[in-house]
PQR file with spaces between the fields and no chain letter, atoms N, CA, C, O and H, PARSE charges and radii, in Angstrom:
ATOM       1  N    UNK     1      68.912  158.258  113.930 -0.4000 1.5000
ATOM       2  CA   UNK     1      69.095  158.178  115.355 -0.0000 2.0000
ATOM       3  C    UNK     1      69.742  156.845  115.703  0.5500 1.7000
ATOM       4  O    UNK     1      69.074  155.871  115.355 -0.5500 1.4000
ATOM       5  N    UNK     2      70.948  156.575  116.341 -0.4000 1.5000
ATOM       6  CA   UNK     2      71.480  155.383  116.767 -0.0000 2.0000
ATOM       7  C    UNK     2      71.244  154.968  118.046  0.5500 1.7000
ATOM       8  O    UNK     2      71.362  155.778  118.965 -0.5500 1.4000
ATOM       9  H    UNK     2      71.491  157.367  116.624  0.4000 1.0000
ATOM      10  N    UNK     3      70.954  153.929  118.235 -0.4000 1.5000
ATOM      11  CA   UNK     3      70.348  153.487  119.563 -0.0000 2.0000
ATOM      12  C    UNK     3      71.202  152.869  120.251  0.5500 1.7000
ATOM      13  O    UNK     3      71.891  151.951  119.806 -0.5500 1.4000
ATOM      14  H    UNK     3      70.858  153.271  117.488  0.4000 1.0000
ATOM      15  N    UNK     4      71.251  153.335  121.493 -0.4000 1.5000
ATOM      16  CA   UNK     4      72.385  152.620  122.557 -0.0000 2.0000
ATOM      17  C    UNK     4      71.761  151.953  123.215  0.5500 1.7000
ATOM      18  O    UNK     4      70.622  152.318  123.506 -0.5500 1.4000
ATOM      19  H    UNK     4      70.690  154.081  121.854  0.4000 1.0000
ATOM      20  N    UNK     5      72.362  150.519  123.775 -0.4000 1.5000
ATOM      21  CA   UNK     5      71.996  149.406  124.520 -0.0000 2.0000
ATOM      22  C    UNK     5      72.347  150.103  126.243  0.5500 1.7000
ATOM      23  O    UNK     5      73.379  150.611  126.681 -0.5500 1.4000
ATOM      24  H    UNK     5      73.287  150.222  123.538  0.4000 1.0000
ATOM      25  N    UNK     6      71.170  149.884  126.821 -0.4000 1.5000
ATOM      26  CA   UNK     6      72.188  150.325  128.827 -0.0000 2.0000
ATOM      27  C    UNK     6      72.468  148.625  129.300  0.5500 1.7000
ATOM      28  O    UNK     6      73.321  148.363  130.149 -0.5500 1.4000
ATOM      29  H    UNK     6      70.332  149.471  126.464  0.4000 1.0000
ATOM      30  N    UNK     7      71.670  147.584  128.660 -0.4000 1.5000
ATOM      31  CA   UNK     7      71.845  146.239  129.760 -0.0000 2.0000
ATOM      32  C    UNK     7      70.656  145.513  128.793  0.5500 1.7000
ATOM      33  O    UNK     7      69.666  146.009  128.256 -0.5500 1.4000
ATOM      34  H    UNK     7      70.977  147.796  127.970  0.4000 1.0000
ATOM      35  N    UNK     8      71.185  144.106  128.802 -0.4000 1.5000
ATOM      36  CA   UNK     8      70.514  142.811  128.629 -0.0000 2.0000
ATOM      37  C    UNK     8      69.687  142.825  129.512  0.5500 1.7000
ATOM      38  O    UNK     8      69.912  143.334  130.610 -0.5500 1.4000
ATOM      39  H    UNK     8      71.990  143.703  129.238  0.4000 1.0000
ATOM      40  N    UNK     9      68.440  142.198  129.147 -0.4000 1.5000
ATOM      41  CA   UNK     9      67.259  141.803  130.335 -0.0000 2.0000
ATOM      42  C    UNK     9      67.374  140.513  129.984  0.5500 1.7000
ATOM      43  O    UNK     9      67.613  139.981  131.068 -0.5500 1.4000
ATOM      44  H    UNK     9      68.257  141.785  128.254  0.4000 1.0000
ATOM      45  N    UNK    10      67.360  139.744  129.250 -0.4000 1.5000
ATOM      46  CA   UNK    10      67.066  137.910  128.922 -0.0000 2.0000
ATOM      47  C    UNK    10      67.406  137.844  127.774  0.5500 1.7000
ATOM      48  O    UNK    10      67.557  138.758  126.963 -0.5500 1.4000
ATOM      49  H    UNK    10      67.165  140.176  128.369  0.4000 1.0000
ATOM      50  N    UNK    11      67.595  136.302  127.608 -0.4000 1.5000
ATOM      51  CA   UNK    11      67.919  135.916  126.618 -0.0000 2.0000
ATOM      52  C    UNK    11      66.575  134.762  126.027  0.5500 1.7000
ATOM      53  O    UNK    11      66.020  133.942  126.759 -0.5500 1.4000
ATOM      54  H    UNK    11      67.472  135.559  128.266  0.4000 1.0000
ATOM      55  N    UNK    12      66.351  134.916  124.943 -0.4000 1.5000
ATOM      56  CA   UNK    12      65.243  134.899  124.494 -0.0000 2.0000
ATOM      57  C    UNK    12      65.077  133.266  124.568  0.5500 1.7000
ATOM      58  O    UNK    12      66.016  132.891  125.271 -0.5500 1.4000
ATOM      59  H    UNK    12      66.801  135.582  124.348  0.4000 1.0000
ATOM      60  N    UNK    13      64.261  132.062  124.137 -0.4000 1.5000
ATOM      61  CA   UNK    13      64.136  130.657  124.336 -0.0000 2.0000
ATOM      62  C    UNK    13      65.007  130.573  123.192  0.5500 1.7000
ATOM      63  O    UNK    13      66.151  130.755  123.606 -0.5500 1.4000
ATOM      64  H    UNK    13      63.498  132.366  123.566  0.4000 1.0000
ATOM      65  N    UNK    14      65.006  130.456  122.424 -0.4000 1.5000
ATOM      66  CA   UNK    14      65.887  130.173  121.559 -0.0000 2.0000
ATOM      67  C    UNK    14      67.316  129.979  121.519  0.5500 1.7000
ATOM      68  O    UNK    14      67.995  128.996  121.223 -0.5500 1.4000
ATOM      69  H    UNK    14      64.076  130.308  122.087  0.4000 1.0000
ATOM      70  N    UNK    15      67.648  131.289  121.930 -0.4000 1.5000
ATOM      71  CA   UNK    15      69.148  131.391  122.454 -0.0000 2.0000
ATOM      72  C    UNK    15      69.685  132.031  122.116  0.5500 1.7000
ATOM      73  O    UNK    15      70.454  132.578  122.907 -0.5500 1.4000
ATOM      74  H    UNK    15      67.097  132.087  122.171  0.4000 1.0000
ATOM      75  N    UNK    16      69.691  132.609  120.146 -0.4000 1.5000
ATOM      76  CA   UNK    16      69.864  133.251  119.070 -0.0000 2.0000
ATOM      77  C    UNK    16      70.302  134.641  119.418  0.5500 1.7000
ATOM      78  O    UNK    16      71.291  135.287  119.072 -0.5500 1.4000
ATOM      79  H    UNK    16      69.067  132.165  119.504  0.4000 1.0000
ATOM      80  N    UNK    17      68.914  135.023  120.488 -0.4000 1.5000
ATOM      81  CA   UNK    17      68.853  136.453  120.335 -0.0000 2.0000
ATOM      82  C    UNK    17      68.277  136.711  122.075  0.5500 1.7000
ATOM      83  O    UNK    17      67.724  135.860  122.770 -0.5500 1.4000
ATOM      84  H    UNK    17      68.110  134.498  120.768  0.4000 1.0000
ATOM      85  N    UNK    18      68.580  138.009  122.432 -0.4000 1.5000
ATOM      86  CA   UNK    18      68.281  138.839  123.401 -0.0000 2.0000
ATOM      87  C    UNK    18      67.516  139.664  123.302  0.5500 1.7000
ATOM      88  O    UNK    18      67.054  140.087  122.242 -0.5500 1.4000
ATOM      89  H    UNK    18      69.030  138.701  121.867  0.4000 1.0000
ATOM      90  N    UNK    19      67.240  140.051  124.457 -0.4000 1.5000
ATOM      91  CA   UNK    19      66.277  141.067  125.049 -0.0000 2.0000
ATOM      92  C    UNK    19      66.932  142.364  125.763  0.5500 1.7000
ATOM      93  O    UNK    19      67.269  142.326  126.947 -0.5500 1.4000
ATOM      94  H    UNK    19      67.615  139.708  125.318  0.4000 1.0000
ATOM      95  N    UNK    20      67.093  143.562  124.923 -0.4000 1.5000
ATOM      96  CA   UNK    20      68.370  144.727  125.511 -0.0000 2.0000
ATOM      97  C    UNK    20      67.656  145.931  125.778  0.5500 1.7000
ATOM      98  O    UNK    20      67.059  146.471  124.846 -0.5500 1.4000
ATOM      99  H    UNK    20      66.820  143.593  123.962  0.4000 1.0000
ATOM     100  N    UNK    21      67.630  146.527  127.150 -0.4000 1.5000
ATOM     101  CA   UNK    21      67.186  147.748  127.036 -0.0000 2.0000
ATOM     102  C    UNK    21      67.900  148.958  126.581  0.5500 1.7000
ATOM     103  O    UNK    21      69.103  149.183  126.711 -0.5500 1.4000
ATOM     104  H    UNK    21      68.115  146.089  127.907  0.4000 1.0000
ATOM     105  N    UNK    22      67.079  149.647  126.075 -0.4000 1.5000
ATOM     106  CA   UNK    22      67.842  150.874  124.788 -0.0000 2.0000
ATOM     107  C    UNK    22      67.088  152.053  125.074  0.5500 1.7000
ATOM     108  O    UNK    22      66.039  152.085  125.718 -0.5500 1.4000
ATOM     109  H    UNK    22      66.102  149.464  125.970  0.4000 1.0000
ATOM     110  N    UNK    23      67.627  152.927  124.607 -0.4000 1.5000
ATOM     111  CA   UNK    23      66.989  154.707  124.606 -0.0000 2.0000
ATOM     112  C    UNK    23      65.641  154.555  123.609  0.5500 1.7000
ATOM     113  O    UNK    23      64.851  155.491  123.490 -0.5500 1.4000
ATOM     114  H    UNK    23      68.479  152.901  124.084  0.4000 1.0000
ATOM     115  N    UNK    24      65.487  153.439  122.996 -0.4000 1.5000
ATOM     116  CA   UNK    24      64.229  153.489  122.613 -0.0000 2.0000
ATOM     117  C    UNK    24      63.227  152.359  122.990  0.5500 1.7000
ATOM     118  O    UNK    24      62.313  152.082  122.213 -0.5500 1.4000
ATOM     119  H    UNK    24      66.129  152.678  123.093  0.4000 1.0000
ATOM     120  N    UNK    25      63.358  151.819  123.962 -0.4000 1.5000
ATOM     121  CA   UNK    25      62.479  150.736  124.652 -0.0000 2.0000
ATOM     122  C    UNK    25      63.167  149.440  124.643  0.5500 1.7000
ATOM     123  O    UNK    25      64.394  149.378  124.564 -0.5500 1.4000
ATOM     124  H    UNK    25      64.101  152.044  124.592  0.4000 1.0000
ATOM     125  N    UNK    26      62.276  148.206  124.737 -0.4000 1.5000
ATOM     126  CA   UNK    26      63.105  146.956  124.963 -0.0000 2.0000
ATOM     127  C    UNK    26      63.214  146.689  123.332  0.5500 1.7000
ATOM     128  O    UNK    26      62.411  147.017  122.459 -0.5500 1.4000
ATOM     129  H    UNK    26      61.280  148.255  124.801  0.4000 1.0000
ATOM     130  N    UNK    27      64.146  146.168  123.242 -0.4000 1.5000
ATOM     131  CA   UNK    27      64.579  146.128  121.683 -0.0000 2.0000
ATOM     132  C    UNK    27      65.283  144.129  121.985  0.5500 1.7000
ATOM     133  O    UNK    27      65.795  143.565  122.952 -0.5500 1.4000
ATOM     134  H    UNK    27      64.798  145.902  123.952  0.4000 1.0000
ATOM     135  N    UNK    28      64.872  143.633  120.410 -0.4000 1.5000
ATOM     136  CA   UNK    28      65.772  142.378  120.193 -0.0000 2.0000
ATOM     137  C    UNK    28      66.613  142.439  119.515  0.5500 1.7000
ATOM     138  O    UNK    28      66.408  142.913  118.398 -0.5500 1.4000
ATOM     139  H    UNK    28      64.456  144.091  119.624  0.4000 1.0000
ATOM     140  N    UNK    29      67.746  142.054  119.828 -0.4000 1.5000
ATOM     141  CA   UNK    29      68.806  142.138  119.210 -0.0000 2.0000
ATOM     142  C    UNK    29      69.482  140.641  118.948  0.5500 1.7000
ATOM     143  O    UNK    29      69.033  139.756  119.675 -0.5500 1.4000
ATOM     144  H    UNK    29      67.912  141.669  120.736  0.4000 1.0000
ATOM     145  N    UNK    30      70.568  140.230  117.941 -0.4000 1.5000
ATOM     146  CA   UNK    30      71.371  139.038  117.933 -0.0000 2.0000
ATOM     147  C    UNK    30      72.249  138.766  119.004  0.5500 1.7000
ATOM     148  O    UNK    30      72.788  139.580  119.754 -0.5500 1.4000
ATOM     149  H    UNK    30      70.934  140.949  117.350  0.4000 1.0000
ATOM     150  N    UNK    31      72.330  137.608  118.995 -0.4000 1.5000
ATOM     151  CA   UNK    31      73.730  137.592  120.389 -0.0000 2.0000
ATOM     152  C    UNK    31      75.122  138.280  120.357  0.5500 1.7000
ATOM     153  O    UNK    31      75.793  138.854  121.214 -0.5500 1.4000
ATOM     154  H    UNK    31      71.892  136.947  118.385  0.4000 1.0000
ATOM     155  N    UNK    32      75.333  137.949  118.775 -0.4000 1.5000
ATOM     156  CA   UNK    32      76.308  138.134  117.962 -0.0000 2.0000
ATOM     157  C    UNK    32      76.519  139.893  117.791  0.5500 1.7000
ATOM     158  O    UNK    32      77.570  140.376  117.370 -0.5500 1.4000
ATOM     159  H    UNK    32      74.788  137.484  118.078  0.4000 1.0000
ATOM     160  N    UNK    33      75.529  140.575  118.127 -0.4000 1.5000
ATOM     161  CA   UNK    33      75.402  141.958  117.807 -0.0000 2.0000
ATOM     162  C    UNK    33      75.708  142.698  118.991  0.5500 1.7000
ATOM     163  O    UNK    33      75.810  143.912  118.813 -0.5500 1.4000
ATOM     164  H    UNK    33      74.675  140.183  118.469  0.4000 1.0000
ATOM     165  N    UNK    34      75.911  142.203  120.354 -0.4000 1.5000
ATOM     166  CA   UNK    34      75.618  142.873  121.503 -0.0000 2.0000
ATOM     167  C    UNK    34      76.949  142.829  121.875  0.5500 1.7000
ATOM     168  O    UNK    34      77.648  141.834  121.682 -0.5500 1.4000
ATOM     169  H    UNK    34      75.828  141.217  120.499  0.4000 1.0000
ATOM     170  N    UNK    35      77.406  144.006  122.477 -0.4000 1.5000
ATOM     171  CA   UNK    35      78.929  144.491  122.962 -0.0000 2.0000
ATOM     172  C    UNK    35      79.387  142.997  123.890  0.5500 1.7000
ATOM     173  O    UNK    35      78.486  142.402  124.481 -0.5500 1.4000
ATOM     174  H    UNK    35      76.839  144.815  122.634  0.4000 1.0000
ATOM     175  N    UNK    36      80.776  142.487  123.955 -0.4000 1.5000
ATOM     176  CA   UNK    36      81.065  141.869  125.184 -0.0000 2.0000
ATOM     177  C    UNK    36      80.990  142.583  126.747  0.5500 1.7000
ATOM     178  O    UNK    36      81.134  142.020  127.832 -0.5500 1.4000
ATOM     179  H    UNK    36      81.508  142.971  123.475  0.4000 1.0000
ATOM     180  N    UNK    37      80.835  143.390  126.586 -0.4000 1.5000
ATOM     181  CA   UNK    37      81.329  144.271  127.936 -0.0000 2.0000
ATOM     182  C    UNK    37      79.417  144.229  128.578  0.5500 1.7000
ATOM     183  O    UNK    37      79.204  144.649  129.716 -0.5500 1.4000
ATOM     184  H    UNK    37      80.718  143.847  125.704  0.4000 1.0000
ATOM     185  N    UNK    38      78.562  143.850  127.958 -0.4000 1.5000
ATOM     186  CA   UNK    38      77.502  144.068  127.845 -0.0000 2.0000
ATOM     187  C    UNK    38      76.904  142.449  129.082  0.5500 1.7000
ATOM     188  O    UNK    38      76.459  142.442  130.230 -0.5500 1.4000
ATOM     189  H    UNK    38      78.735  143.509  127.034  0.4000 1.0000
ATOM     190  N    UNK    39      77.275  141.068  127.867 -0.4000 1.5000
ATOM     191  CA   UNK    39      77.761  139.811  128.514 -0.0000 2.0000
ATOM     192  C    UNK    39      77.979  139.681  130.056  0.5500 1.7000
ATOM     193  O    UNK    39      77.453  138.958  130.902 -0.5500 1.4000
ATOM     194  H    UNK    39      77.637  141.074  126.935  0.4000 1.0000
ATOM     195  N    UNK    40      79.041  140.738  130.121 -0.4000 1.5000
ATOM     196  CA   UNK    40      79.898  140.625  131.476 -0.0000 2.0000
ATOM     197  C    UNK    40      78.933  141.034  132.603  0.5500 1.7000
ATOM     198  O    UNK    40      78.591  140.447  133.629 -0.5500 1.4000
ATOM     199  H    UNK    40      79.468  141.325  129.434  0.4000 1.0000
ATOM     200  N    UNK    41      78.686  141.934  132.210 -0.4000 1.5000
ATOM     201  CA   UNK    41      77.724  142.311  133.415 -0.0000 2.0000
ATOM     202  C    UNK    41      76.548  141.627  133.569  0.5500 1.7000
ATOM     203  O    UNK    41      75.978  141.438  134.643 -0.5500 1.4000
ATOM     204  H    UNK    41      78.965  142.411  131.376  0.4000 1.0000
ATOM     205  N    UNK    42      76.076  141.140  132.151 -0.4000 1.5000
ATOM     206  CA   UNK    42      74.272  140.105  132.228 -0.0000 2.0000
ATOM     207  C    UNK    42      75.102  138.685  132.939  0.5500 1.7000
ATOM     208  O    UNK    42      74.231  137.825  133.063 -0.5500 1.4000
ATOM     209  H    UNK    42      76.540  141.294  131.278  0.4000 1.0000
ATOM     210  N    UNK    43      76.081  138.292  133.302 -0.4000 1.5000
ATOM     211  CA   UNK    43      76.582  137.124  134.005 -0.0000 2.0000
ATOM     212  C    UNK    43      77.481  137.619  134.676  0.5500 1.7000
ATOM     213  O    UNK    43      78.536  136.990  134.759 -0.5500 1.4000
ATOM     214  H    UNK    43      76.789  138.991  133.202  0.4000 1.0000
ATOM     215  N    UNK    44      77.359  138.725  135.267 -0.4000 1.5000
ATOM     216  CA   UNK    44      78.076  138.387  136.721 -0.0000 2.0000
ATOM     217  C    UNK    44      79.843  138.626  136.389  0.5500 1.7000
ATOM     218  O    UNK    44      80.677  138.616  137.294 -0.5500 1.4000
ATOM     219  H    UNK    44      76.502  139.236  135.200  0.4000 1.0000
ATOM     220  N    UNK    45      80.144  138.808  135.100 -0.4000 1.5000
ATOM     221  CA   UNK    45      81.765  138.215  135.184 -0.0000 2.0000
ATOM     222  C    UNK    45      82.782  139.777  135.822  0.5500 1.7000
ATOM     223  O    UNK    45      82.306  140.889  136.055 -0.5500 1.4000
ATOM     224  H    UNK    45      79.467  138.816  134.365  0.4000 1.0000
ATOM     225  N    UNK    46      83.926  139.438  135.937 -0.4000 1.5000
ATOM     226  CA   UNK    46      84.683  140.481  135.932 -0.0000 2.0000
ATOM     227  C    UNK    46      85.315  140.747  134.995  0.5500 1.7000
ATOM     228  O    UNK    46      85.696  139.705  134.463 -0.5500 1.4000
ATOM     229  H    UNK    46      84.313  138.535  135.748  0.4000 1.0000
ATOM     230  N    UNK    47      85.739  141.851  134.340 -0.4000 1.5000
ATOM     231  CA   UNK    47      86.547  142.420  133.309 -0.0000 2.0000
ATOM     232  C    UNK    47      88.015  141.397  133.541  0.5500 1.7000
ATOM     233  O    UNK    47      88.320  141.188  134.715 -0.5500 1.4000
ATOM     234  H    UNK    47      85.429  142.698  134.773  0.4000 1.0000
ATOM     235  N    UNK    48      88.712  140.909  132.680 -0.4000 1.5000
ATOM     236  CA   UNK    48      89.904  140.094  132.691 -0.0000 2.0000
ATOM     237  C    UNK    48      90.799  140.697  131.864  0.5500 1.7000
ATOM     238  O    UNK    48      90.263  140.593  130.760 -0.5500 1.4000
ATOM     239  H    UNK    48      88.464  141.079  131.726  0.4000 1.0000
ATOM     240  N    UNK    49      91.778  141.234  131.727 -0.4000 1.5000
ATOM     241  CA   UNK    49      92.628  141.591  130.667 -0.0000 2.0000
ATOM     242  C    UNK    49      93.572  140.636  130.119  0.5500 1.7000
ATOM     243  O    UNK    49      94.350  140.070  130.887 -0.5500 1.4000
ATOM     244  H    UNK    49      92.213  141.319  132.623  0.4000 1.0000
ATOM     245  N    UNK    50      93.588  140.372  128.750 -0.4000 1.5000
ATOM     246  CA   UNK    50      93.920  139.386  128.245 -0.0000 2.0000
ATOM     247  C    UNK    50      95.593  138.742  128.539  0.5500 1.7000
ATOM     248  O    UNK    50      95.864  137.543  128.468 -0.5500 1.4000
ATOM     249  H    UNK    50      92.955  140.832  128.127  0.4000 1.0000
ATOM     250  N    UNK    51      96.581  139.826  128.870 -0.4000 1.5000
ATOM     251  CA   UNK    51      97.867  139.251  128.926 -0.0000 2.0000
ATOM     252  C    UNK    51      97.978  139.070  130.658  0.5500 1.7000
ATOM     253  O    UNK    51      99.097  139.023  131.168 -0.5500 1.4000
ATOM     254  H    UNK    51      96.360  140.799  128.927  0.4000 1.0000
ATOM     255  N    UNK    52      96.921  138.989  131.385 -0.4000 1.5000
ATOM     256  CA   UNK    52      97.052  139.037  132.860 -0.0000 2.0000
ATOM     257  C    UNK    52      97.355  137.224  133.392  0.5500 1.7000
ATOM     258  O    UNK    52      98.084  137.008  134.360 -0.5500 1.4000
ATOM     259  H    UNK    52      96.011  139.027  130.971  0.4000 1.0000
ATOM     260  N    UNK    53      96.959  136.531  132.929 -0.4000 1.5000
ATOM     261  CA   UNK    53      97.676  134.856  132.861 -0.0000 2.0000
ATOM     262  C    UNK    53      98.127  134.512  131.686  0.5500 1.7000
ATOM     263  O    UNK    53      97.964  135.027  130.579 -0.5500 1.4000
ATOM     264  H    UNK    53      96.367  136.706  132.143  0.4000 1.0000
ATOM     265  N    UNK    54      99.022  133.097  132.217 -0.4000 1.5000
ATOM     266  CA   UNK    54      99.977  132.359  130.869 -0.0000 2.0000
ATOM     267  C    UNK    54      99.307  131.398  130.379  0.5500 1.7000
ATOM     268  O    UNK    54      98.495  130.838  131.116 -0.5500 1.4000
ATOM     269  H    UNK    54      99.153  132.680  133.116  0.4000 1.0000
ATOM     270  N    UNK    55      99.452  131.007  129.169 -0.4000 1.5000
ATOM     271  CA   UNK    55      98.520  130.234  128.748 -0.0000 2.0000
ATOM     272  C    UNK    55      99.258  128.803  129.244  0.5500 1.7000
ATOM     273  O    UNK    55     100.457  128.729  128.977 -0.5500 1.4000
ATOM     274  H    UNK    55     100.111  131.462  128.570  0.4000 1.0000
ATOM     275  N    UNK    56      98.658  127.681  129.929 -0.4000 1.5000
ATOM     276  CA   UNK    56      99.089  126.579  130.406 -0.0000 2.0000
ATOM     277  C    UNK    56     100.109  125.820  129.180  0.5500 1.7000
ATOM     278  O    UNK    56     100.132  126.087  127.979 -0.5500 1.4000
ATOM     279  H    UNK    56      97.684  127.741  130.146  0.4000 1.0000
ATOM     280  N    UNK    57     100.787  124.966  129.803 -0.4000 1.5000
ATOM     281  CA   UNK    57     101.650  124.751  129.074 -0.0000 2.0000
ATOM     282  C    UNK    57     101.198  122.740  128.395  0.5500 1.7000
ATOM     283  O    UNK    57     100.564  121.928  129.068 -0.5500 1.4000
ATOM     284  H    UNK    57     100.769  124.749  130.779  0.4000 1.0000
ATOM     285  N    UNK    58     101.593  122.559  127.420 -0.4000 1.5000
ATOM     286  CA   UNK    58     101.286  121.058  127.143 -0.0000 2.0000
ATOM     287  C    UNK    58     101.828  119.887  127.608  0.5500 1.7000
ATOM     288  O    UNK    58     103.041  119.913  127.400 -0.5500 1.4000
ATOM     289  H    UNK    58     102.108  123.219  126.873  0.4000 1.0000
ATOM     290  N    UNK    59     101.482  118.874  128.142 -0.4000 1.5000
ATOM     291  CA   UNK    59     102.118  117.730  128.934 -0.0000 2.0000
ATOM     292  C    UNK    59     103.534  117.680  128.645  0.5500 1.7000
ATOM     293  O    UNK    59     104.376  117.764  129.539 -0.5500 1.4000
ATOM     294  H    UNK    59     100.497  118.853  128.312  0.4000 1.0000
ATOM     295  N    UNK    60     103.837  117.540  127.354 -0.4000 1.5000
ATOM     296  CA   UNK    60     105.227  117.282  127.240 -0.0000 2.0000
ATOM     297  C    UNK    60     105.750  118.311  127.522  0.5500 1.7000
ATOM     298  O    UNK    60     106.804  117.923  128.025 -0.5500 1.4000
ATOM     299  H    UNK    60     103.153  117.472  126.628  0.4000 1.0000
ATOM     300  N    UNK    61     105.760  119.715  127.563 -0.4000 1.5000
ATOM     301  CA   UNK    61     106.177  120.992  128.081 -0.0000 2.0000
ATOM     302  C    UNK    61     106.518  120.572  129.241  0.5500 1.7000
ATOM     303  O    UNK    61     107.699  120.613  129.586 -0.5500 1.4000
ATOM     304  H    UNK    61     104.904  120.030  127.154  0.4000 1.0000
ATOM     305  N    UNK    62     105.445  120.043  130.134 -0.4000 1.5000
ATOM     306  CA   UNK    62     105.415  120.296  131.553 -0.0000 2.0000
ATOM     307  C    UNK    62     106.577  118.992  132.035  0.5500 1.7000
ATOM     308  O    UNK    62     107.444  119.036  132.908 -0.5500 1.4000
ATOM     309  H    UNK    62     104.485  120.009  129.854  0.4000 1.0000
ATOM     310  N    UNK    63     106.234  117.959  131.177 -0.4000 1.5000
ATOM     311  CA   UNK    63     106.905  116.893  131.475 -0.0000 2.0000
ATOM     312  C    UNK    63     108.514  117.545  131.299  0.5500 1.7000
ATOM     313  O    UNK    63     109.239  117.625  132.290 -0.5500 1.4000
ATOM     314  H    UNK    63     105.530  117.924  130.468  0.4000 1.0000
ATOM     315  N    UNK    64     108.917  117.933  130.127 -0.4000 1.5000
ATOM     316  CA   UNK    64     110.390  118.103  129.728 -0.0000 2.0000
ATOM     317  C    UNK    64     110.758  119.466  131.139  0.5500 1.7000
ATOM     318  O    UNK    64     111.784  119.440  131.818 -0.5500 1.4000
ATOM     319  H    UNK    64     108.328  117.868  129.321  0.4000 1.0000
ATOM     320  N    UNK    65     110.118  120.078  131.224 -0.4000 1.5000
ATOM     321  CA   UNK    65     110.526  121.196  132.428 -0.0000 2.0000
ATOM     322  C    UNK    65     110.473  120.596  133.925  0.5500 1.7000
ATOM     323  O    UNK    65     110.687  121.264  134.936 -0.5500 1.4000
ATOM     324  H    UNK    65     109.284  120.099  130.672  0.4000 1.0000
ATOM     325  N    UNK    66     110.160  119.259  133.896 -0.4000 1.5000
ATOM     326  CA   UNK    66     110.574  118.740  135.183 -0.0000 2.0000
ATOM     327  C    UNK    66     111.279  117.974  135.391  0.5500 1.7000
ATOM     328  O    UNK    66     111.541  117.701  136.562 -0.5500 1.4000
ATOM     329  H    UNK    66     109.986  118.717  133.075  0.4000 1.0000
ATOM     330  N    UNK    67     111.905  117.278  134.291 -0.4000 1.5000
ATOM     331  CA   UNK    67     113.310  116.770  134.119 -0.0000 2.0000
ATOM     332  C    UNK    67     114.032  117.137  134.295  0.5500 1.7000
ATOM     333  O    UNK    67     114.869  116.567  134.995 -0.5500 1.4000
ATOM     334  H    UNK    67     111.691  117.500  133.339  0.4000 1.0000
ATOM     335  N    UNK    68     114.282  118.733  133.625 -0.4000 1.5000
ATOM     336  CA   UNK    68     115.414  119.465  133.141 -0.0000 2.0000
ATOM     337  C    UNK    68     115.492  119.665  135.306  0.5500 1.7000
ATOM     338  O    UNK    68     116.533  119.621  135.961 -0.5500 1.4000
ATOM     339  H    UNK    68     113.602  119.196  133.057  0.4000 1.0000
ATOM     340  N    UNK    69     114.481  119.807  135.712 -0.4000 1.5000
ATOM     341  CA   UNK    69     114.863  120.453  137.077 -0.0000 2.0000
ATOM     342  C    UNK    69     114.722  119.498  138.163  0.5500 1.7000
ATOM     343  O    UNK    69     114.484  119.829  139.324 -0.5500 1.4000
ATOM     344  H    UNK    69     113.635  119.843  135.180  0.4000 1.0000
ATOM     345  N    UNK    70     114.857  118.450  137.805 -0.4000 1.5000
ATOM     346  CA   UNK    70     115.372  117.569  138.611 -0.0000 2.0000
ATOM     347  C    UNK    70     117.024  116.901  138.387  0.5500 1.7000
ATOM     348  O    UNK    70     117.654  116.150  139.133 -0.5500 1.4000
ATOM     349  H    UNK    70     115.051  118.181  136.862  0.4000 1.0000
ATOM     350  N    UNK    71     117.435  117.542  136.977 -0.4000 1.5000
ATOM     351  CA   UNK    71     118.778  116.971  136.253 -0.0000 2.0000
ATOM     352  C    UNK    71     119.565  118.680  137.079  0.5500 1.7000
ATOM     353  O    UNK    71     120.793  118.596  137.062 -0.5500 1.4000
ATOM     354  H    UNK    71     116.923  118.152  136.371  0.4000 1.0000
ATOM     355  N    UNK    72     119.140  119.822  137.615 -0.4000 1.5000
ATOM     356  CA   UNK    72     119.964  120.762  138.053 -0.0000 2.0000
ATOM     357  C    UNK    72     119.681  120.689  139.319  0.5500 1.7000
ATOM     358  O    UNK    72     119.918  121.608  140.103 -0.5500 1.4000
ATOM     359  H    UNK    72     118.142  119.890  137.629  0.4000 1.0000
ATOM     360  N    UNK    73     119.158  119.612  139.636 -0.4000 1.5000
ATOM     361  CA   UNK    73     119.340  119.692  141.298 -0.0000 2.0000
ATOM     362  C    UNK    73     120.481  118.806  141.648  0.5500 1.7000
ATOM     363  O    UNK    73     120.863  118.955  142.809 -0.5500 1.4000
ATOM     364  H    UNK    73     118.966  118.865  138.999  0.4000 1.0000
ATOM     365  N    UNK    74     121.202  117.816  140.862 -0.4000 1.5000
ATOM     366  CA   UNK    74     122.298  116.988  141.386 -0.0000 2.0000
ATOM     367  C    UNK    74     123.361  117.338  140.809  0.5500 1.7000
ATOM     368  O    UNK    74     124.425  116.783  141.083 -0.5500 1.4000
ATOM     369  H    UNK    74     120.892  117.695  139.920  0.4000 1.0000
């Protein structure tokens, strides 16, 4: 019989491990073991899809791209 998680209740003192309710009662599980999609909802987050922002760019990136556009404005 495989047991499905519906939702995190706590996370245990430790930190290690959780507290998940399942089709077979409250069960502990690893942190490491529990779906992300699971996470999201025990904190609140919203689903993000990964190519939906750019990854910031590095000083000198940012620096050299504001040169270049201050050298095509004259």
């Amino acid at each position: 019989m495989k047991v499905d998680i519906f939702k995190i209740i706590r996370i245990t003192a430790g930190g290690m491990h959780c507290l998940c309710e399942s089709n077979v009662g409250v069960i502990r599980k690893q942190n490491h073991m529990v779906p992300q999609s699971f996470w999201n909802m025990f904190n609140g987050l919203e689903i993000v899809e990964i190519g939906s922002f750019e990854p910031r760019q590095r000083w000198y990136q940012r620096l050299w791209n504001f040169i270049l556009k201050l050298l095509r404005i004259k």
